[in-house]
C-alpha positions as CSV (number, residue, x, y, z in Angstrom):
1,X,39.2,21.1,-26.4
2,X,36.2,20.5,-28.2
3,X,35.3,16.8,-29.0
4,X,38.8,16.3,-27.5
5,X,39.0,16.1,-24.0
6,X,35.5,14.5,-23.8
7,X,34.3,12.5,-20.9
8,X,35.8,9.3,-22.4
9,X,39.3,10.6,-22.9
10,X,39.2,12.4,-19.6
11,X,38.6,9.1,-18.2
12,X,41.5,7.4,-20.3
13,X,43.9,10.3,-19.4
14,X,42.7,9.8,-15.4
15,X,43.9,6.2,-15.4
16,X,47.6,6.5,-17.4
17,X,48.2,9.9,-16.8
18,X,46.4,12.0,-14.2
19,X,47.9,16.0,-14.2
20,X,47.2,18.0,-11.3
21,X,44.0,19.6,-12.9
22,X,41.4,18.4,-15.9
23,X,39.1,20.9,-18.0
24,X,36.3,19.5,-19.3
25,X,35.6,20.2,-23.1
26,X,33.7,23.8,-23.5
27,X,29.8,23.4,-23.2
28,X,27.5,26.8,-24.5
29,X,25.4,27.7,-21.6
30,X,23.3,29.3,-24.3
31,X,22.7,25.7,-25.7
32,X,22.2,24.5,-22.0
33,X,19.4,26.7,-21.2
34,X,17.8,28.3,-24.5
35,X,17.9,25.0,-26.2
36,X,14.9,22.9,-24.8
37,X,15.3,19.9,-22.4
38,X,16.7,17.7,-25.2
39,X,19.7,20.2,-25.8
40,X,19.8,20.4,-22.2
41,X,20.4,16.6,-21.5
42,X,22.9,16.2,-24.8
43,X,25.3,18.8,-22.9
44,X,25.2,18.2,-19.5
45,X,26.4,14.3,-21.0
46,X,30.0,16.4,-22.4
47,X,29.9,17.8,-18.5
48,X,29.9,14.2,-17.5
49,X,32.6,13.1,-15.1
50,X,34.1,10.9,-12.2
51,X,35.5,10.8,-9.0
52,X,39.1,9.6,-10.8
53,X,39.2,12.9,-12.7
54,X,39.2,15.1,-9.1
55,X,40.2,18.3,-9.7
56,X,37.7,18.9,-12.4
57,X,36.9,22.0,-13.7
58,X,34.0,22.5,-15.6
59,X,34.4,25.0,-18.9
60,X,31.6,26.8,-20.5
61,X,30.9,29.8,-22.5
62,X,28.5,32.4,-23.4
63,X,28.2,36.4,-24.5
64,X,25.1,36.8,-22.2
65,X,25.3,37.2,-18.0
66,X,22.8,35.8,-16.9
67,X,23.2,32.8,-18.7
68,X,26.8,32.3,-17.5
69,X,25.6,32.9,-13.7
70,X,23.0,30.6,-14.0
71,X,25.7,28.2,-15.9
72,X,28.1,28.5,-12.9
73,X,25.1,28.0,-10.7
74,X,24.5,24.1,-12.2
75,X,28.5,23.2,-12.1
76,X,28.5,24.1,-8.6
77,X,25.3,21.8,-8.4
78,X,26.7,19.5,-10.4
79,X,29.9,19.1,-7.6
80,X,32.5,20.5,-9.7
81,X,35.7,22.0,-8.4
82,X,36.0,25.4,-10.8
83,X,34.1,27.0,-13.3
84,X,36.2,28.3,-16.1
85,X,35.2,30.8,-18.9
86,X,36.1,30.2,-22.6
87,X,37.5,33.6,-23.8
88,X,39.7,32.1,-26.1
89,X,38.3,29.9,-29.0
90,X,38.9,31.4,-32.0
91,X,35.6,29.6,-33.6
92,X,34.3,31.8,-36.0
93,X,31.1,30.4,-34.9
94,X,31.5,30.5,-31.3
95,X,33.1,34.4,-32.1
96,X,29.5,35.1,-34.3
97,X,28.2,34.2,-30.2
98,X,30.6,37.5,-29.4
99,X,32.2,34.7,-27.0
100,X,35.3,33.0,-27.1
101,X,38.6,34.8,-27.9
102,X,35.5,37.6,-29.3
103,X,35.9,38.5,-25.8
104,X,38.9,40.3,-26.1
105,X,37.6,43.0,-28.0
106,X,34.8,43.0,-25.6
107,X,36.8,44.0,-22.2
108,X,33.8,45.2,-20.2
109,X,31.6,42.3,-21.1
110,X,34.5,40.4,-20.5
111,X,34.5,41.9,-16.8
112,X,30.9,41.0,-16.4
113,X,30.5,37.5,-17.2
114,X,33.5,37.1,-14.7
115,X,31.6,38.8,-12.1
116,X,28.2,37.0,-13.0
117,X,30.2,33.7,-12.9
118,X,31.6,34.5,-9.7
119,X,28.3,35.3,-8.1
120,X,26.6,31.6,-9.3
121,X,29.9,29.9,-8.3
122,X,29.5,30.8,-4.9
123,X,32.6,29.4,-2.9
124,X,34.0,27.3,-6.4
125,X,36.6,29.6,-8.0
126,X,36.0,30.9,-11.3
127,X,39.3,31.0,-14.0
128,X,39.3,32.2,-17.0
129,X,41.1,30.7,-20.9
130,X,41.8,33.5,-23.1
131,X,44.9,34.7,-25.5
132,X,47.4,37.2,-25.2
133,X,45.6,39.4,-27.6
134,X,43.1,39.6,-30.7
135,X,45.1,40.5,-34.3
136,X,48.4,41.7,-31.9
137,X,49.6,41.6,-28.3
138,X,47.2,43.5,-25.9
139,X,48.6,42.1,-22.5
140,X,49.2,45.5,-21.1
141,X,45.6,46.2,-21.6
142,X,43.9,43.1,-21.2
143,X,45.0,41.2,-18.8
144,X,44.5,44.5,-16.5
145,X,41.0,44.4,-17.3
146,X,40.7,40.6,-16.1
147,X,43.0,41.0,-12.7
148,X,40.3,43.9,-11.9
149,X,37.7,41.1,-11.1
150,X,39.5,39.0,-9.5
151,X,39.6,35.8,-11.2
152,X,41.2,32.6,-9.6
153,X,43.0,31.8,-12.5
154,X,44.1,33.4,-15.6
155,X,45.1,30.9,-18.1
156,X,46.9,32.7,-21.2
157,X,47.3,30.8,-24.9
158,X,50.6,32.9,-26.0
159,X,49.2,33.6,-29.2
160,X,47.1,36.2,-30.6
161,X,43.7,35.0,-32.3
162,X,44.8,36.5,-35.4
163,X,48.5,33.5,-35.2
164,X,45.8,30.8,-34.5
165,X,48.6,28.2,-33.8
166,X,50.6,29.2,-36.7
167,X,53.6,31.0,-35.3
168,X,55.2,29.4,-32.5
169,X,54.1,30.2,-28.7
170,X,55.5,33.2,-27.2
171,X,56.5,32.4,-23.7
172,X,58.1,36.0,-23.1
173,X,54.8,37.5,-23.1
174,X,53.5,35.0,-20.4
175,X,56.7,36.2,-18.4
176,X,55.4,39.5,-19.1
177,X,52.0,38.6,-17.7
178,X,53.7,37.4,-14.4
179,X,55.5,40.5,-14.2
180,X,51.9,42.5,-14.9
181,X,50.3,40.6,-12.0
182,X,52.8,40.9,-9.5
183,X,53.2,44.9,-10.1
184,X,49.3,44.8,-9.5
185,X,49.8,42.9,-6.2
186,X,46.6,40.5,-7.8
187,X,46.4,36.9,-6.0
188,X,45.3,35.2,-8.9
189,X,47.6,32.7,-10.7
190,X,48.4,32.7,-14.0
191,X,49.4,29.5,-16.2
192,X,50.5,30.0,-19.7
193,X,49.3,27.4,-22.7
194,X,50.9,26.6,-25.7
195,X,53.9,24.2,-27.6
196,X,54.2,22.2,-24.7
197,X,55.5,18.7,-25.5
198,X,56.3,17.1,-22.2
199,X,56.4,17.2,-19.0
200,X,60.6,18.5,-18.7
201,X,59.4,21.5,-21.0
202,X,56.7,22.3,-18.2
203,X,59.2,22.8,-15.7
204,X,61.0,24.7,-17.9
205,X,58.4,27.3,-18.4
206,X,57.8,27.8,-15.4
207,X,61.1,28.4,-14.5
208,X,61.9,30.6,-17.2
209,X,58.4,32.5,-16.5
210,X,57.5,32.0,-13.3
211,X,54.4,31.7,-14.0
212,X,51.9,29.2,-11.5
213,X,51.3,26.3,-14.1
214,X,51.0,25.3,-17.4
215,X,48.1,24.2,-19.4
216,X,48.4,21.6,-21.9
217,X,46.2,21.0,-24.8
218,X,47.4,19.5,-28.3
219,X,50.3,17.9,-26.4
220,X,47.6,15.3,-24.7
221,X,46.2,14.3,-27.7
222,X,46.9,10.5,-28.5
223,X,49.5,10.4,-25.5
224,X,47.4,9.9,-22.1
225,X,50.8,9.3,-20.7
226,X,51.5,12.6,-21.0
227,X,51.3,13.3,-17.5
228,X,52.7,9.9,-16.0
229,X,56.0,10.6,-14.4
230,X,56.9,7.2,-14.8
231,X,56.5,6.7,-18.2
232,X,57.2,8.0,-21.9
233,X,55.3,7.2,-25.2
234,X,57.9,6.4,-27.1
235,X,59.1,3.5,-24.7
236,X,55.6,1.9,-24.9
237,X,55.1,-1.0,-27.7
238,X,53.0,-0.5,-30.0
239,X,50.7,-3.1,-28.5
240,X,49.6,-1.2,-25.5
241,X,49.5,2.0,-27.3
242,X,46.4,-0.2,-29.4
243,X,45.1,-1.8,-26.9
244,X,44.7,1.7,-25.0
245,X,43.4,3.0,-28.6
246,X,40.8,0.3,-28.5
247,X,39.9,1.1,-25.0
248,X,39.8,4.6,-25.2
249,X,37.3,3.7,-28.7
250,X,35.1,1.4,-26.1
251,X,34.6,4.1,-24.0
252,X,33.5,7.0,-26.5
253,X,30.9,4.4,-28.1
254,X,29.6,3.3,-24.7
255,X,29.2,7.1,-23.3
256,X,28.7,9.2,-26.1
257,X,27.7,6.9,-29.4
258,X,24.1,7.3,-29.3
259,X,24.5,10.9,-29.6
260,X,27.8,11.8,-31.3
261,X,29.6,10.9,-34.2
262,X,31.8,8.0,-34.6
263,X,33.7,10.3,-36.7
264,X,34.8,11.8,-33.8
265,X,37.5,9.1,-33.2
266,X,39.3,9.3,-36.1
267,X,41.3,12.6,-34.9
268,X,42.5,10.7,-32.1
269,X,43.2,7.1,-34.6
270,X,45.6,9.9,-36.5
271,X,47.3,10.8,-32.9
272,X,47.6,7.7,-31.7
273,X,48.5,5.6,-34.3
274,X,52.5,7.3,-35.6
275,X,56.1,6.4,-34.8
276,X,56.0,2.7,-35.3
277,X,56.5,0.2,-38.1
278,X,53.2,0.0,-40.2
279,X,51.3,2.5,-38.7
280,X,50.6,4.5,-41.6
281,X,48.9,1.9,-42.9
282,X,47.6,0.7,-40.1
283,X,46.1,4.4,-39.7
284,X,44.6,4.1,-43.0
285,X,42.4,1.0,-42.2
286,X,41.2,2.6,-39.0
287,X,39.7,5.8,-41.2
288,X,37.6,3.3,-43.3
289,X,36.5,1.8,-39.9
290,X,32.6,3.1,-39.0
291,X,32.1,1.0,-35.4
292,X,33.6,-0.2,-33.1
293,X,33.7,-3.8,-33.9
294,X,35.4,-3.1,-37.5
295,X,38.2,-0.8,-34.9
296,X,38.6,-4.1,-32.7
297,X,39.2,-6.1,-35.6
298,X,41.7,-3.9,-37.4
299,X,43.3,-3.3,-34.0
300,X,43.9,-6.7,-33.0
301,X,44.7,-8.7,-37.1
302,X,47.9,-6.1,-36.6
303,X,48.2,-7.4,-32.6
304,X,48.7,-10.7,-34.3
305,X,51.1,-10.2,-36.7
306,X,53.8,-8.6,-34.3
């Protein structure tokens, strides 16, 4: 997710919470190669990563071939596991790109960029994010279209880009899909996205779908615990859910504050900072805060009063 699952929260979610996989946030290829060397430098920073966050996939997206061969080409260079194409984000700006969930109305440029991907990825396998359809369901058509080049993965948002996230996620489509790659005899695995919040309701999906995994997006966001096994939000104090806060806010200023936002933050203050005596007010101090020092001092003044 964009300005999401950046390389600081990548790293937070790596030490409380590693799941199997991590996606890096989606990067423009156009923007990596059209955009000068100072464009150049500012993205390959959100591509950022360490060994801790092994499997790392790196996600990218663009409307033009050759830009998205040469993109694969540099993950691959760059020692990442996968290379994943964004056909999903329903970005009005990204879609003006005739990328993202565009895509979908686009099936033969669709086919190409997974083949131009594939052929800059070399040995790395190449996935791909998209939806179950544009304004309805089109998984009959269109995730034929994708099996036909042979992508590793197929990772499905069961929603159309027309419901955004406003109805809820329909799981008996991603069933469907299974059903659609098996009948095709494809290899590649499918893992359906979408209303997932935990890991019980995981297994659950893919028992009910059979599909290969599940992606999880919205569901990580202030809960880096998400994937732990061993451990559930709602049993951590407040405390360490702050003082994880303020690490996680340590992080994004030390990696990414001379080029991004502070801003940025304050979606995951809101995510973080719920369920517990005085947090809404606690939440509203941290949206006046502007740096990292006023966070830490917020932060710890409530420390001390509990």
């Amino acid at each position: 997710m964009a300005d999401v699952t950046d390389p600081a929260f990548r790293r937070i979610i790596a030490k409380y919470g590693k799941p199997d996989v991590l996606w890096t946030e989606f990067v423009s290829a156009d923007g990596m190669f059209l955009g000068g060397k100072k464009a150049h430098d500012l993205l390959i920073r959100d591509l950022a990563y360490i060994e801790e966050e092994r499997p790392i996939i790196a996600q990218m997206f663009t409307s033009d071939p050759g830009r998205m061969k040469k993109a694969a080409e540099l993950c691959r260079k760059l020692g990442f596991d996968g290379f994943d194409i964004n056909m999903g984000c329903p970005d009005r700006s990204i879609e003006k790109q005739v990328a993202g969930s565009a895509l979908i109305k686009h099936p033969e440029l669709a086919k190409e960029l997974v083949l131009a991907a594939k052929e800059g990825a070399g040995d790395m396998p190449v996935s791909v994010k998209t939806r179950i359809g544009y304004n309805e369901n089109q998984i009959e058509e269109w995730l034929p279209n994708l099996l036909r080049v042979e992508p590793a993965v197929v990772t499905l948002h069961a929603r159309t880009r027309k419901e955004m996230s406003k109805v809820p996620a329909r799981w008996d489509v991603i069933k469907r899909a299974v059903e659609i790659r098996d009948s095709l005899g494809s290899k590649t695995l499918i893992f359906g996205n979408g209303d997932v919040k935990s890991l019980n309701e995981i297994y659950k999906r893919i028992e009910e779908t059979g599909c290969d995994g599940v992606m999880v997006g919205r569901g990580i966001f202030g809960n880096p615990w998400f994937f732990n096994e061993n451990v559930k939000k709602e049993d951590i104090s407040p405390k360490e859910i702050l003082e994880v806060l303020l690490e996680h806010t340590k992080l994004y200023v030390e990696l990414l504050g001379d080029t991004k936002s502070f801003a940025v933050m304050k979606k995951h203050f809101k995510a973080y900072v719920s369920d517990f005596d005085g947090a809404k007010e606690l939440r509203t101090e941290l949206m006046e805060c502007s740096d990292y020092s006023g966070v830490e001092k917020v932060i710890n003044n409530y420390i001390s009063r509990l």
